[in-house]
MARBA-3410 file (N, C-alpha, C, O; in Angstrom, 1 decimal):
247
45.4,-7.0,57.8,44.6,-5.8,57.3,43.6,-5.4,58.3,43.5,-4.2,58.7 ~ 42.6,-6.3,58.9,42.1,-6.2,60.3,42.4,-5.5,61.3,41.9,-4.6,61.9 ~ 43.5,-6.1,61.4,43.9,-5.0,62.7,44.8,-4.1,62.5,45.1,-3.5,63.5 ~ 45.6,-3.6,61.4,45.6,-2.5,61.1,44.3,-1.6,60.8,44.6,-0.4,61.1 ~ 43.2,-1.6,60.4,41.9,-1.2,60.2,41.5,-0.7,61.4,40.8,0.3,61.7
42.1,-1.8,62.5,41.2,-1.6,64.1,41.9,-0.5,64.6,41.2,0.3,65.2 ~ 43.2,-0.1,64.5,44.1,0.6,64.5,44.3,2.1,64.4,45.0,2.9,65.1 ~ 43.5,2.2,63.0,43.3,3.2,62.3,42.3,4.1,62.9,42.5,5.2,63.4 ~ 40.7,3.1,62.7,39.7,3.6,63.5,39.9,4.0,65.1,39.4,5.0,65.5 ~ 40.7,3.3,66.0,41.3,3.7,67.2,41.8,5.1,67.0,41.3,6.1,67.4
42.4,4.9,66.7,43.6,6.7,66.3,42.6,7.6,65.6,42.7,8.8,65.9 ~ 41.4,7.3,64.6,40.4,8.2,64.1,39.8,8.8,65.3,39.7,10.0,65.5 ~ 39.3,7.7,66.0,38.3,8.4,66.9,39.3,9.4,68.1,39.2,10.6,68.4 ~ 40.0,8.5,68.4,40.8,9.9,69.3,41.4,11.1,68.8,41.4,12.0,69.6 ~ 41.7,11.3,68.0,42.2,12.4,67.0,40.5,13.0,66.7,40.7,14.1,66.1
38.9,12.7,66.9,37.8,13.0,66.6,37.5,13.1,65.5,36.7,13.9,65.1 ~ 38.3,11.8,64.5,38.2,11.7,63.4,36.5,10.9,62.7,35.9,10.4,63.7 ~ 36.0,10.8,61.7,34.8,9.8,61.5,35.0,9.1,60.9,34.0,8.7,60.3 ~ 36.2,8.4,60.4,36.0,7.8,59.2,36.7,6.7,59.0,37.1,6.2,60.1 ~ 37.2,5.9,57.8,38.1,4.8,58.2,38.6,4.7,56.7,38.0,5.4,55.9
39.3,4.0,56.3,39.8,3.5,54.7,38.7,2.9,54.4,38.5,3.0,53.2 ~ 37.8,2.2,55.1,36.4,1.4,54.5,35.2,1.5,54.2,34.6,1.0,53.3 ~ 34.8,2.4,55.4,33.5,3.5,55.7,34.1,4.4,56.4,35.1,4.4,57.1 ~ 32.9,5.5,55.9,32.8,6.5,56.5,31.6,7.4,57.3,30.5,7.8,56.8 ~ 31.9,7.5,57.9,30.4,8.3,58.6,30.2,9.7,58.0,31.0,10.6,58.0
28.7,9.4,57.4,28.5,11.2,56.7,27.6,11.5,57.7,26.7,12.1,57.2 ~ 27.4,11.3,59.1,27.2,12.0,59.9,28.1,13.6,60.3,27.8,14.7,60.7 ~ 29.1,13.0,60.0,30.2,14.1,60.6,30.4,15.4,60.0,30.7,16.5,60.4 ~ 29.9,14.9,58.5,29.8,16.1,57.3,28.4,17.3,57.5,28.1,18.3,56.9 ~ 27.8,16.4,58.8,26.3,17.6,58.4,26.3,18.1,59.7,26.8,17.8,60.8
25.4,19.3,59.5,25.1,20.1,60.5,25.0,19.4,62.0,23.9,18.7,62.2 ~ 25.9,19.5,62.9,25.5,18.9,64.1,24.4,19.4,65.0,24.0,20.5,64.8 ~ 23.9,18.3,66.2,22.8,19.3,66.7,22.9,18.8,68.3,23.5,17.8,68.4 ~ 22.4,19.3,69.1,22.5,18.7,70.9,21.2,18.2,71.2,20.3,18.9,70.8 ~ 20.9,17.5,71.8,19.6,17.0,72.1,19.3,18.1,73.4,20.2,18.4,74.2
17.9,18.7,73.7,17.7,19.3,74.9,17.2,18.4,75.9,16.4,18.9,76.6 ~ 17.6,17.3,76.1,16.7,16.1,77.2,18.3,15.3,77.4,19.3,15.7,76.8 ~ 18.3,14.3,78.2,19.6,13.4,78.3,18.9,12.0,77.2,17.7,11.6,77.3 ~ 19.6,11.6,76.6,19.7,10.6,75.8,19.9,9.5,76.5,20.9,9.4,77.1 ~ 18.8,8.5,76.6,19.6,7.0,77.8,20.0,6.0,76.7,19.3,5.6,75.7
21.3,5.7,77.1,22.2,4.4,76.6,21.6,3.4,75.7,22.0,2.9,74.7 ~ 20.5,3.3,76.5,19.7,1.4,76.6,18.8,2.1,75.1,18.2,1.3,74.4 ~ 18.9,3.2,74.8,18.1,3.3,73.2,18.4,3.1,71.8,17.8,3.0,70.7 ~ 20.0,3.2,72.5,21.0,2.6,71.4,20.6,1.5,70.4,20.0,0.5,70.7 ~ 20.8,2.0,69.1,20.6,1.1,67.9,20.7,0.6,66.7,19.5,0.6,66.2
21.5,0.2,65.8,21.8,0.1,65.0,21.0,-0.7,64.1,20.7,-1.8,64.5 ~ 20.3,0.0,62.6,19.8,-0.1,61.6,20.6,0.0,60.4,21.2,1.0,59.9 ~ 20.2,-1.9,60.0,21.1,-2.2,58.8,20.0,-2.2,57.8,18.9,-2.5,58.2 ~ 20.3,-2.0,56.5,19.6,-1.8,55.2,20.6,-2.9,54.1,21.8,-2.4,54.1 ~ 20.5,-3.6,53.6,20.7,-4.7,52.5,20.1,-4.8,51.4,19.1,-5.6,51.4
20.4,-4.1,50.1,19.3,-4.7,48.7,20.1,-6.1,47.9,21.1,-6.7,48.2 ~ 19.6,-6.1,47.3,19.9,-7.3,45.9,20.6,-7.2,45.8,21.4,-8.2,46.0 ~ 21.5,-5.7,45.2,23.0,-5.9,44.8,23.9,-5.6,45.7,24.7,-4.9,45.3 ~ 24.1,-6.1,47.2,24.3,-6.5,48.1,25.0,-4.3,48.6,26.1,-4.3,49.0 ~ 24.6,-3.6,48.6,24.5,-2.0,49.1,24.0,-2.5,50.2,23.1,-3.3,50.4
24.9,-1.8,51.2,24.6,-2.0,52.9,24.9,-0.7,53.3,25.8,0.0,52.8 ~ 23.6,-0.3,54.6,23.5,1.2,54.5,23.7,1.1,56.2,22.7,0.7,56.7 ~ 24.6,1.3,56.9,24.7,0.9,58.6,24.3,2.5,59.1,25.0,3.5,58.8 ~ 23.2,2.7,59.8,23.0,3.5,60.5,22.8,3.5,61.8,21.6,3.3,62.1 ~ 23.7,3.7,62.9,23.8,4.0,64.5,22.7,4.9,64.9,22.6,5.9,64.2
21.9,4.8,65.8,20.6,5.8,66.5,21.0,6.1,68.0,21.0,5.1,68.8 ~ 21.3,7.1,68.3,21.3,6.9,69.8,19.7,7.1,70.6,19.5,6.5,71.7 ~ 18.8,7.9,70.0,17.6,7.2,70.3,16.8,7.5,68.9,17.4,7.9,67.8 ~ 15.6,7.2,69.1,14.6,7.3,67.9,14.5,8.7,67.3,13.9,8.5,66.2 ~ 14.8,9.9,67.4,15.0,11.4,66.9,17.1,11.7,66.8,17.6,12.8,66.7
17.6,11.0,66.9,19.2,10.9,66.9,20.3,10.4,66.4,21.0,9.9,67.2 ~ 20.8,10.4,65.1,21.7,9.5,64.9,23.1,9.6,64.8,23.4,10.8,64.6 ~ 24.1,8.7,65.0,25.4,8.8,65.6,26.3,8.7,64.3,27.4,9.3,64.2 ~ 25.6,7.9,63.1,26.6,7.2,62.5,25.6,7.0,61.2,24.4,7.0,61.4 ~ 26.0,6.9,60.1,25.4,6.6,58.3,26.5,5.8,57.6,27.6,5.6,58.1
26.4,5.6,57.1,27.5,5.1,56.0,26.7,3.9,55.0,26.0,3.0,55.4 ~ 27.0,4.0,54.0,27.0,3.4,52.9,28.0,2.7,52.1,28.8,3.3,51.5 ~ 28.2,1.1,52.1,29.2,0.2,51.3,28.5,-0.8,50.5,27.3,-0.8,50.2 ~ 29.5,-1.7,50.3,29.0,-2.8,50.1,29.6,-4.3,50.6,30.8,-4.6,50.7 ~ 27.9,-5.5,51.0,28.6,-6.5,51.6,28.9,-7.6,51.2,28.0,-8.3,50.7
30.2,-7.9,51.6,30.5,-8.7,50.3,31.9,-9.8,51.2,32.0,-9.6,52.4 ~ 32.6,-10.6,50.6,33.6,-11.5,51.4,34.8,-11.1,51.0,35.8,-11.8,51.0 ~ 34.8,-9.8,50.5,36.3,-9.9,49.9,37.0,-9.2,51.1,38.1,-9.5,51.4 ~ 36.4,-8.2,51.9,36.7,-7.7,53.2,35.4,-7.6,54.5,34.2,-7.7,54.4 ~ 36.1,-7.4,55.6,35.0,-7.6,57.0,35.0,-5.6,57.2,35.3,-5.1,58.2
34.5,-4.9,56.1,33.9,-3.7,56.5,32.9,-3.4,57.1,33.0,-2.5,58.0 ~ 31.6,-4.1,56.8,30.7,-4.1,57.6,30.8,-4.7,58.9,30.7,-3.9,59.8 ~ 31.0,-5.5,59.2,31.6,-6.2,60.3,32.5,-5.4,61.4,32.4,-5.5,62.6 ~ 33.2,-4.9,60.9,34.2,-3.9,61.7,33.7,-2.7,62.4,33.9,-2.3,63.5 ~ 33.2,-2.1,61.5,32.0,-1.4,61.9,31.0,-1.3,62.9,30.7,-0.5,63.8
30.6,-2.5,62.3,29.5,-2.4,63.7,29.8,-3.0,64.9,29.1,-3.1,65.9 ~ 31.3,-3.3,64.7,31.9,-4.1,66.2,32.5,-2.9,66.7,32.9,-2.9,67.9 ~ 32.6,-1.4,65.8,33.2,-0.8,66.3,32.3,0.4,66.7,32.7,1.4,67.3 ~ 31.0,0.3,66.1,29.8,1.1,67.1,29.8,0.5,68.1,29.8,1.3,69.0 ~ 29.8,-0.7,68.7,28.9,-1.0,69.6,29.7,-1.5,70.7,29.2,-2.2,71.7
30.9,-1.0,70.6,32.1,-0.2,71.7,32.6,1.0,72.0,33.2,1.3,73.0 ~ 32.3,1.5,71.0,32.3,3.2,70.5,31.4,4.1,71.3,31.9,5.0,71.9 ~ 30.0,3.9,71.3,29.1,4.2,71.4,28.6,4.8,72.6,28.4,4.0,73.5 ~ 28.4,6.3,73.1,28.1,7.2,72.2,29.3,7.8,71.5,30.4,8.1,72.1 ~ 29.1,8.0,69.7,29.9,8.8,70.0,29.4,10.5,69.3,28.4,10.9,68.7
30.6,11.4,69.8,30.8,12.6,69.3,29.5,13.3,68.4,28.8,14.2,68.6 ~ 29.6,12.5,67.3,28.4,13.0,66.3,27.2,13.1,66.5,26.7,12.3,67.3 ~ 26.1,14.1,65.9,24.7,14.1,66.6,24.3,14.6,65.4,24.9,15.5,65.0 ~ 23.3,14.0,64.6,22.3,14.5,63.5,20.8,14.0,63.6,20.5,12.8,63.9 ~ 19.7,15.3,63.3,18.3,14.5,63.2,18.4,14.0,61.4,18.3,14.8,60.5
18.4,12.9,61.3,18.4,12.3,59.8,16.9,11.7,59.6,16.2,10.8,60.1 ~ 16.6,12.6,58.9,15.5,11.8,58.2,15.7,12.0,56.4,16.7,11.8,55.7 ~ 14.5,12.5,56.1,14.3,12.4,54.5,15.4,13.2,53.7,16.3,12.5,53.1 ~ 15.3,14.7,53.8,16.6,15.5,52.8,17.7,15.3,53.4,18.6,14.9,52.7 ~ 17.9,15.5,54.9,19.8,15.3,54.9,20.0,13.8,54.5,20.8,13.5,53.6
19.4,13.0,54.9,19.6,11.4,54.2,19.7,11.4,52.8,20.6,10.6,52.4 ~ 18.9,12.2,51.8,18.8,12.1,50.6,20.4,12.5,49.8,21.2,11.9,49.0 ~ 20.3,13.9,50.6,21.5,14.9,50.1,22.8,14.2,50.9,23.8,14.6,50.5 ~ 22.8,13.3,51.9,24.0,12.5,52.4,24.6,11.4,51.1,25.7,11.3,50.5 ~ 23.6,10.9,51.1,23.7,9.2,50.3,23.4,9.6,48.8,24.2,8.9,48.2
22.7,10.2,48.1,22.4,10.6,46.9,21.4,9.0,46.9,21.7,8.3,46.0 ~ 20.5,8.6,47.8,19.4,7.7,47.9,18.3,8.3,48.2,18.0,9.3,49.0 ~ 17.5,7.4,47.4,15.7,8.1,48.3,15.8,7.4,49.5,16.3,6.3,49.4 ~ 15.4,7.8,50.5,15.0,7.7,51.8,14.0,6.3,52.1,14.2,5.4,52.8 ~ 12.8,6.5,51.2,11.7,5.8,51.7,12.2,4.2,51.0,12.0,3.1,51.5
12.8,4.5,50.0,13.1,3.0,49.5,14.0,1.9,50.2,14.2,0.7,49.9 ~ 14.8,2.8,51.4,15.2,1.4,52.1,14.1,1.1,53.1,14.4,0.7,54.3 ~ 12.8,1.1,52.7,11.6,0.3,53.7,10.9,-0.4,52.2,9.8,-0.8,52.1 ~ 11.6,-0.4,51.7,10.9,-1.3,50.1,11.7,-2.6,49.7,11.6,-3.8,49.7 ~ 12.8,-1.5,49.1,13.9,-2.8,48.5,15.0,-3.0,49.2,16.1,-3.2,48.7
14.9,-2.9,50.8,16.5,-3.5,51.1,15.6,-4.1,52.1,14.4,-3.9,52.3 ~ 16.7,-5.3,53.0,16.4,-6.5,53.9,16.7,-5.3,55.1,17.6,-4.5,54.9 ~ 16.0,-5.3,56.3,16.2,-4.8,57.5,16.9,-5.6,58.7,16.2,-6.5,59.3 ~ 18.0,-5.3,59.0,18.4,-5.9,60.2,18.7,-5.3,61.2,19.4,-4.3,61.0 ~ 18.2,-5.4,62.3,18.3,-5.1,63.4,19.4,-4.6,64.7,18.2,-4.5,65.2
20.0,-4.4,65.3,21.0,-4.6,66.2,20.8,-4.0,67.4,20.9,-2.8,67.3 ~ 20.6,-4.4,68.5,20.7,-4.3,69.6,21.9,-4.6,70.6,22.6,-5.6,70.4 ~ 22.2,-3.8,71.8,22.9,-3.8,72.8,22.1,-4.6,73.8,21.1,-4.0,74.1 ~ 22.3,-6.2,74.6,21.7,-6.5,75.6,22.6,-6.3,76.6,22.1,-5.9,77.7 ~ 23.9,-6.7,76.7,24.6,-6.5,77.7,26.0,-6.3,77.6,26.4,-6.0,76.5
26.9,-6.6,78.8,28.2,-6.1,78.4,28.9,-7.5,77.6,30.1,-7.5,77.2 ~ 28.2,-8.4,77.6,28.6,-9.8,77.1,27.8,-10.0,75.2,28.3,-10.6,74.3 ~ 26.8,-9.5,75.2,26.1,-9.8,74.1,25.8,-8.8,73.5,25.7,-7.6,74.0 ~ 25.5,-9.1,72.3,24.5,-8.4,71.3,23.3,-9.1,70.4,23.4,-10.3,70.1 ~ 22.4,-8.4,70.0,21.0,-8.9,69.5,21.4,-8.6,67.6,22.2,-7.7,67.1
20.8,-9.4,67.1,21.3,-9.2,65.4,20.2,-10.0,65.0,20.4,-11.3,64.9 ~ 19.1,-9.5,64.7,17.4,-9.5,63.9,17.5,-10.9,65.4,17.9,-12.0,65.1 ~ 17.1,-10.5,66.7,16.6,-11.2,68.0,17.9,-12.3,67.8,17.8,-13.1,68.7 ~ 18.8,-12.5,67.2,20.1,-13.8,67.7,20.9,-13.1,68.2,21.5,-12.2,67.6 ~ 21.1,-13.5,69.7,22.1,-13.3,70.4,23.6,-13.6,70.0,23.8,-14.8,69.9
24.3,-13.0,69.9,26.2,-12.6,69.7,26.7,-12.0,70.5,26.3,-11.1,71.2 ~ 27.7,-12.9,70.6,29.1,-12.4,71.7,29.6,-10.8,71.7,29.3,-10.2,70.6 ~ 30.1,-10.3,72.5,30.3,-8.7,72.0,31.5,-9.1,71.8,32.2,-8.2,71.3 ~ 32.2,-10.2,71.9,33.8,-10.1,71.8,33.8,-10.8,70.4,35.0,-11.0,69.9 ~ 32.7,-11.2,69.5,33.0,-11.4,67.9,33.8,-11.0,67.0,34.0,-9.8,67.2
34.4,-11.5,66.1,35.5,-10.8,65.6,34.7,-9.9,64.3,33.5,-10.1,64.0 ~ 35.5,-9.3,63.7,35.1,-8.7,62.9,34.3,-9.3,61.5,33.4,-8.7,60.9 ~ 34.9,-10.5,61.1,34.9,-11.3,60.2,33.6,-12.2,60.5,32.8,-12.7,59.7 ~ 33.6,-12.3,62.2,32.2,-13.7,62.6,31.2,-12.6,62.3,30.1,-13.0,61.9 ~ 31.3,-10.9,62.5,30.0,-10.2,62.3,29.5,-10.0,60.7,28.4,-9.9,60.2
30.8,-10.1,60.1,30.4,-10.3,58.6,29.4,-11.3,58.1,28.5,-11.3,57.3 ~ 30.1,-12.2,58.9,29.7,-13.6,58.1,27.8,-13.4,58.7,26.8,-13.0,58.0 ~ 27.8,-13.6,59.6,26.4,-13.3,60.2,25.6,-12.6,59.4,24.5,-13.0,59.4 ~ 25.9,-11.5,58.5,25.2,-10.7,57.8,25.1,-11.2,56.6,24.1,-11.0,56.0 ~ 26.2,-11.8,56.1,26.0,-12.5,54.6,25.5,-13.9,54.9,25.5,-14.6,53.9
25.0,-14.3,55.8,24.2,-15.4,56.3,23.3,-15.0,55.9,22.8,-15.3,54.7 ~ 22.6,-14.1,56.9,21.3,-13.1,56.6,20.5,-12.7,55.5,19.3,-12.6,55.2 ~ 22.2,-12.5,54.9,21.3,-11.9,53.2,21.1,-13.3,52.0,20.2,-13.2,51.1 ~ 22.1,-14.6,52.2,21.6,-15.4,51.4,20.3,-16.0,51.8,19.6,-16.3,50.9 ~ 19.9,-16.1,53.2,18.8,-16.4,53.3,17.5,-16.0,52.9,16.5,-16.6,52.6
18.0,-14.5,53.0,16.5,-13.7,52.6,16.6,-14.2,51.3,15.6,-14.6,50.7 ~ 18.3,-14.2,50.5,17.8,-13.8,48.5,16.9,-15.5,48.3,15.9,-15.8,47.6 ~ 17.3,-16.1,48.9,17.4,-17.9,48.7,16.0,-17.9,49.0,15.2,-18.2,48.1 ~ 15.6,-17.5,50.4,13.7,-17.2,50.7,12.6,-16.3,49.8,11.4,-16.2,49.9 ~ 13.5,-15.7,49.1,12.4,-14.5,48.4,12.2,-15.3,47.2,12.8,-16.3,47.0
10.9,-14.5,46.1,10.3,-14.8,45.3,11.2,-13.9,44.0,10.5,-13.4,43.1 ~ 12.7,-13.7,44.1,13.2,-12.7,43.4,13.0,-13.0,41.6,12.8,-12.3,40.6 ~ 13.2,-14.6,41.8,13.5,-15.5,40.1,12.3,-15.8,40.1,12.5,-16.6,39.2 ~ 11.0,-15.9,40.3,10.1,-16.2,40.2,9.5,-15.7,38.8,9.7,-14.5,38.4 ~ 8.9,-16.4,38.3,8.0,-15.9,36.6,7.0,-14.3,37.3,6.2,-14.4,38.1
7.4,-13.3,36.7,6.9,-12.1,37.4,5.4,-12.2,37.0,4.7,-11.7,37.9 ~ 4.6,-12.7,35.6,3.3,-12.6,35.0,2.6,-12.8,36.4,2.0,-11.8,36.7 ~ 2.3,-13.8,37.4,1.2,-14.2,38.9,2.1,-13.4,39.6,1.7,-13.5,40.8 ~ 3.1,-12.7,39.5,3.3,-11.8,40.8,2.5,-10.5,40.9,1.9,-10.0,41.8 ~ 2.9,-10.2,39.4,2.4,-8.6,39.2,0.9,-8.8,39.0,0.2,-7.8,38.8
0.2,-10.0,39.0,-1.4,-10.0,39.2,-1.7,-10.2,40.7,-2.7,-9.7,41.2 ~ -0.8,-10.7,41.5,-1.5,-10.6,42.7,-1.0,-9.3,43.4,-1.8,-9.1,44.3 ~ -0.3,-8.7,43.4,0.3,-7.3,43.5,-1.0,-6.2,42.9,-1.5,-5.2,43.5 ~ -1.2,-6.5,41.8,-2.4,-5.1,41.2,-3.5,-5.4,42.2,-4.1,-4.5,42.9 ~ -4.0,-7.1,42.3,-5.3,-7.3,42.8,-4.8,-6.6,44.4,-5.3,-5.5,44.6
-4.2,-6.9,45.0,-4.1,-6.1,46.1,-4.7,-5.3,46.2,-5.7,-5.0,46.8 ~ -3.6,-4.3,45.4,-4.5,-2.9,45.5,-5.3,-2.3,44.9,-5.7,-1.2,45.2 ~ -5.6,-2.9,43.9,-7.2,-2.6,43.8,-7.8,-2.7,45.1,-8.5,-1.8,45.5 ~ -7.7,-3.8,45.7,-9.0,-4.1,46.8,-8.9,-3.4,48.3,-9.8,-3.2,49.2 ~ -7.5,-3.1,48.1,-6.8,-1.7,49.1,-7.4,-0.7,49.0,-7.8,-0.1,50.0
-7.7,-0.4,47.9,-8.5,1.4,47.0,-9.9,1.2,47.2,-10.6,2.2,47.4 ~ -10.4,-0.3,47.1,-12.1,0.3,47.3,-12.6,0.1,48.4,-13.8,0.3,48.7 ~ -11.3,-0.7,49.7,-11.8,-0.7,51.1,-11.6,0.7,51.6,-12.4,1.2,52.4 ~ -10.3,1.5,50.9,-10.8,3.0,51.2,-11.5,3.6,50.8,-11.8,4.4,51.7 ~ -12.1,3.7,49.8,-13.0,4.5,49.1,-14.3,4.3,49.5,-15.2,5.1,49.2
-14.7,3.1,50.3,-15.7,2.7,51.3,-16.1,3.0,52.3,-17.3,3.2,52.7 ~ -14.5,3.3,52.9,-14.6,3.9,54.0,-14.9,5.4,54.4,-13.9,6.0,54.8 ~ -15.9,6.0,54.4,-15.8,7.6,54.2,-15.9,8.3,55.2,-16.4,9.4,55.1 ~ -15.2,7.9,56.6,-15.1,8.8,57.7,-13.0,8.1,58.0,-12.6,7.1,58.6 ~ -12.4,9.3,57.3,-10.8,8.8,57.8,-10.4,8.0,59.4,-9.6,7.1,59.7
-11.3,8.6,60.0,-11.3,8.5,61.7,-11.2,6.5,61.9,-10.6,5.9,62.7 ~ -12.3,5.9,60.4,-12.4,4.6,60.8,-11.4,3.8,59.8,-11.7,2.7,59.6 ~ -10.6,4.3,59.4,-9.4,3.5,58.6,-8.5,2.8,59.1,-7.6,2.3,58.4 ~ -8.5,2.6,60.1,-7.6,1.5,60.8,-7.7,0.8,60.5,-6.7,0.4,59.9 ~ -8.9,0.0,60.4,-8.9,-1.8,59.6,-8.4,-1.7,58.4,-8.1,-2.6,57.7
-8.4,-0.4,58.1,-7.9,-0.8,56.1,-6.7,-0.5,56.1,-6.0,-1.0,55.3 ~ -5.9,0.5,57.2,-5.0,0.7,57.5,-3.9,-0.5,57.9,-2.8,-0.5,57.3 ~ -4.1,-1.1,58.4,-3.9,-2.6,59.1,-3.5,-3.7,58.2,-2.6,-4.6,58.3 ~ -4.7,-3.6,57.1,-4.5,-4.4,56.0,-3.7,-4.0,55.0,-3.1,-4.9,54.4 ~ -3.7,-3.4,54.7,-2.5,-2.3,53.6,-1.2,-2.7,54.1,-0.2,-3.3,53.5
-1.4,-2.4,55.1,0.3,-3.4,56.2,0.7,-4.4,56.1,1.9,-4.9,56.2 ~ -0.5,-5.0,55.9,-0.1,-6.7,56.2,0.4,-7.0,54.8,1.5,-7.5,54.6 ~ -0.5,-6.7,53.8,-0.5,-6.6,52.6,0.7,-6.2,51.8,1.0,-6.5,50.6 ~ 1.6,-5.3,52.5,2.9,-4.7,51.6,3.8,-5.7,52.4,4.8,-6.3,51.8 ~ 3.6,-5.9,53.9,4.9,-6.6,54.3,5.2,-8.0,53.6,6.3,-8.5,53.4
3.9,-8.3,53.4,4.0,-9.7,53.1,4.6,-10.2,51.6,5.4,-11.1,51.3 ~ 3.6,-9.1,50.5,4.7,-9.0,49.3,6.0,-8.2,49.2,6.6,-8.1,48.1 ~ 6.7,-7.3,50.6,7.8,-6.9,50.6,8.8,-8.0,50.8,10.0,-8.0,50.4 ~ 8.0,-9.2,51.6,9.0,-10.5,52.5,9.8,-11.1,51.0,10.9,-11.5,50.8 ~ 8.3,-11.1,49.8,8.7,-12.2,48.8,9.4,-11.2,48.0,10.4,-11.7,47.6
9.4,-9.9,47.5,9.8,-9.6,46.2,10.6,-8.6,46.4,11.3,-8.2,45.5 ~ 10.7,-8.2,47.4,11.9,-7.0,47.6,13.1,-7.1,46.4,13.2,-6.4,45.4 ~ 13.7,-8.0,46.7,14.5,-8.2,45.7,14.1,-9.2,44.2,14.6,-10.1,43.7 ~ 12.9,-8.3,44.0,13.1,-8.7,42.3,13.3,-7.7,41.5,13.1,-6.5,41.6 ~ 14.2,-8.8,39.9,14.6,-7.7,39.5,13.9,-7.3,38.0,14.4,-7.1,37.0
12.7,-7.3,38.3,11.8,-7.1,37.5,11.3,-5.9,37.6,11.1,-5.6,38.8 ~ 11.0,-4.8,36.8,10.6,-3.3,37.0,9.1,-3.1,37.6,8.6,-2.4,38.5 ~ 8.7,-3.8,37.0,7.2,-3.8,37.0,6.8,-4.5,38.8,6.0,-4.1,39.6 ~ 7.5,-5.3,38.8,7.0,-5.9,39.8,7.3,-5.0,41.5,6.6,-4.9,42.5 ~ 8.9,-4.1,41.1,9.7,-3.1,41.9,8.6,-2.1,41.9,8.4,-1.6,43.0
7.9,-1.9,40.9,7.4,-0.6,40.8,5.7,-0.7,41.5,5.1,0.3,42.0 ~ 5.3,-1.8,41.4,3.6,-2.1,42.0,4.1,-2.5,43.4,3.1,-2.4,44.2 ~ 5.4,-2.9,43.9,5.7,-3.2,45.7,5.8,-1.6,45.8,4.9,-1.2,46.5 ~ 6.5,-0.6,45.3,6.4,0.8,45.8,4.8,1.7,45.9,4.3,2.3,46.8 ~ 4.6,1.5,45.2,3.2,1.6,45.2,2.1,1.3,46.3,1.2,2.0,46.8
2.4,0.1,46.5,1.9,-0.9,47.3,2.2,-0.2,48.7,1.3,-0.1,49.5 ~ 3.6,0.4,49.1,4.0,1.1,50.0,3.4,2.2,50.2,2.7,2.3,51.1 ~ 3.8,3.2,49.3,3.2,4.7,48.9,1.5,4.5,49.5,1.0,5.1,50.5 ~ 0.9,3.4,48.5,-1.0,3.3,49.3,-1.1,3.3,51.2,-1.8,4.0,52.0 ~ 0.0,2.3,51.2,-0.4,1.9,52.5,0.0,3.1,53.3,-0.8,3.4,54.2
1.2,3.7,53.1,1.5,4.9,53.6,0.7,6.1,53.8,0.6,6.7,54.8 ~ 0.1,6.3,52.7,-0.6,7.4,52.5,-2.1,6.9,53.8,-2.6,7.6,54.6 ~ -2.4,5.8,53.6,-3.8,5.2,54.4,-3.5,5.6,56.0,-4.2,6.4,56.6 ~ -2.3,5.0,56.5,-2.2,5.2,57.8,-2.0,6.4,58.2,-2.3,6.7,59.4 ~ -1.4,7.5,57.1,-1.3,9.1,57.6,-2.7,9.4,58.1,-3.0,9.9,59.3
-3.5,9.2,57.3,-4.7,9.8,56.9,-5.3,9.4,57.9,-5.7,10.3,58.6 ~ -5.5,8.0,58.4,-6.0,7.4,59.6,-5.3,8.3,60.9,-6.0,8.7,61.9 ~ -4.1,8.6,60.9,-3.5,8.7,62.3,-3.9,10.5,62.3,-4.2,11.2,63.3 ~ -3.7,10.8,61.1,-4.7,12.5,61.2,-5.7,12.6,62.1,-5.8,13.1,63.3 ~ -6.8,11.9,61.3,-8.0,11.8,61.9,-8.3,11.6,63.4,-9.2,12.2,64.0
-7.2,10.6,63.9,-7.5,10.4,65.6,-6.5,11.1,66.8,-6.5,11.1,68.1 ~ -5.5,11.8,65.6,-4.7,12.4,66.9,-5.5,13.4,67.6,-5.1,14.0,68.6
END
C-alpha cells in the first residue's frame, strides 16, 4: 500500500496534482499568491500540530509569510499517512503552491480556530539540515527514513507528551492553580500603568501559559481547557499591548 501511495503522489505532483488518497493539501484550493523577494531554501519548514484525540495538522512553510502545504488527518498505526507526507515534503520541496495562511483562510480551510493549535495541540518541529538528515523537535533523522520509521517517530512523540502531561490528573488543584495565575497576571498588569514597561509581565504571562500548556494541553476537562485558553488569550493580549507601545 506504501508504495503504491508513493506512486500515486509521484504521478500527482507531475500531473500538478496536490493531493493523495491520504492527505490532501488545501493549499491548492485557495487563492494562490507570488512572493515579490526570492524565497531561500534553508527557511524551509515544517509545522506539525497533534491534540489528545490524536488530529494532526502538517503544515509545510517555505518561509515565515509562505506556505506550501496544510492538511489535516489523523495519527494513528493503522496507516503511515503522516509519515508519507512528510517524507514527501521534504523531497518535494519547493513546491508549486503558494498561500499567506494565517487566521481566516486557515479557519475557512480546516473548519478550525486558528489560535487553538498554540493551546491544545503538541508542536513538532521539522527541519531540513542536510542532504543526509532531518531535524524532528532538534533529533536528527535520516532523510532516507521510510515512511513508517517517520510515523513511528511521531507516535513516539505523542505518547510521550500524553504519558508526561497532567491530562488524568484530579482537575479540583489544577483549575486553582490556573485561576491563581491569572489573577496575579491581571494585577501585575493593572500595576503596570505605562504599556511601554510590560515586558516583565509580558515575559511572565509566557512563562506562565507555557508551563501550564506543557501539563494540561491535553486535558479533558472543560474547565481546565477553558482557563489554559484564557490563560493564552491574557498573555496574548499583554505582549500586543507591550510590543504596541515600543515599536
Amino acid at each position: 500500500m506504501i508504495r503504491a501511495f508513493r506512486r500515486f503522489l509521484q504521478a500527482s505532483i507531475r500531473g500538478g496534482g496536490q493531493s493523495s488518497p491520504l492527505m490532501t493539501n488545501l493549499v491548492a484550493s485557495m487563492p494562490q499568491q507570488t512572493a515579490k523577494y526570492t524565497i531561500r531554501p534553508d527557511l524551509f519548514r515544517i509545522d506539525i500540530y497533534i491534540s489528545r484525540d490524536q488530529t494532526i495538522v502538517i503544515r509545510a512553510k517555505k518561509d515565515p509569510n509562505y506556505t506550501e502545504w496544510l492538511s489535516v488527518g489523523k495519527l494513528n498505526v493503522a496507516d503511515a499517512a503522516a509519515g508519507a507526507c512528510i517524507r514527501y515534503l521534504l523531497n518535494n520541496t519547493p513546491l508549486p503552491t503558494t498561500a499567506s495562511l494565517y487566521w481566516q483562510p486557515f479557519e475557512d480551510a480546516t473548519q478550525m480556530k486558528y489560535d487553538e493549535l498554540f493551546v491544545f495541540y503538541q508542536h513538532v518541529a521539522i527541519t531540513r539540515e542536510s542532504d543526509s538528515h532531518f531535524t524532528m523537535n532538534g533529533e536528527h533523522i535520516e532523510r532516507e527514513a521510510s515512511d513508517d520509521a517517520i510515523q513511528q517517530h511521531l507516535l513516539q512523540l505523542y505518547e510521550d507528551y500524553r504519558k508526561g502531561c497532567g491530562a488524568t490528573d484530579e482537575p479540583g488543584p489544577i483549575i486553582d492553580r490556573m485561576q491563581q495565575a491569572i489573577t496575579e497576571i491581571k494585577a501585575m498588569e493593572d500595576e503596570c500603568h505605562l504599556p511601554e514597561y510590560l515586558g516583565p509581565v509580558s515575559e511572565h504571562a509566557r512563562t506562565a501559559f507555557v508551563a501550564c500548556k506543557h501539563e494540561y494541553a491535553f486535558s479533558p476537562h472543560e474547565e481546565v481547557k477553558s482557563l489554559l485558553y484564557e490563560l493564552f488569550k491574557l498573555q496574548s493580549s499583554i505582549y500586543n499591548r507591550y510590543m504596541t507601545a515600543v515599536r
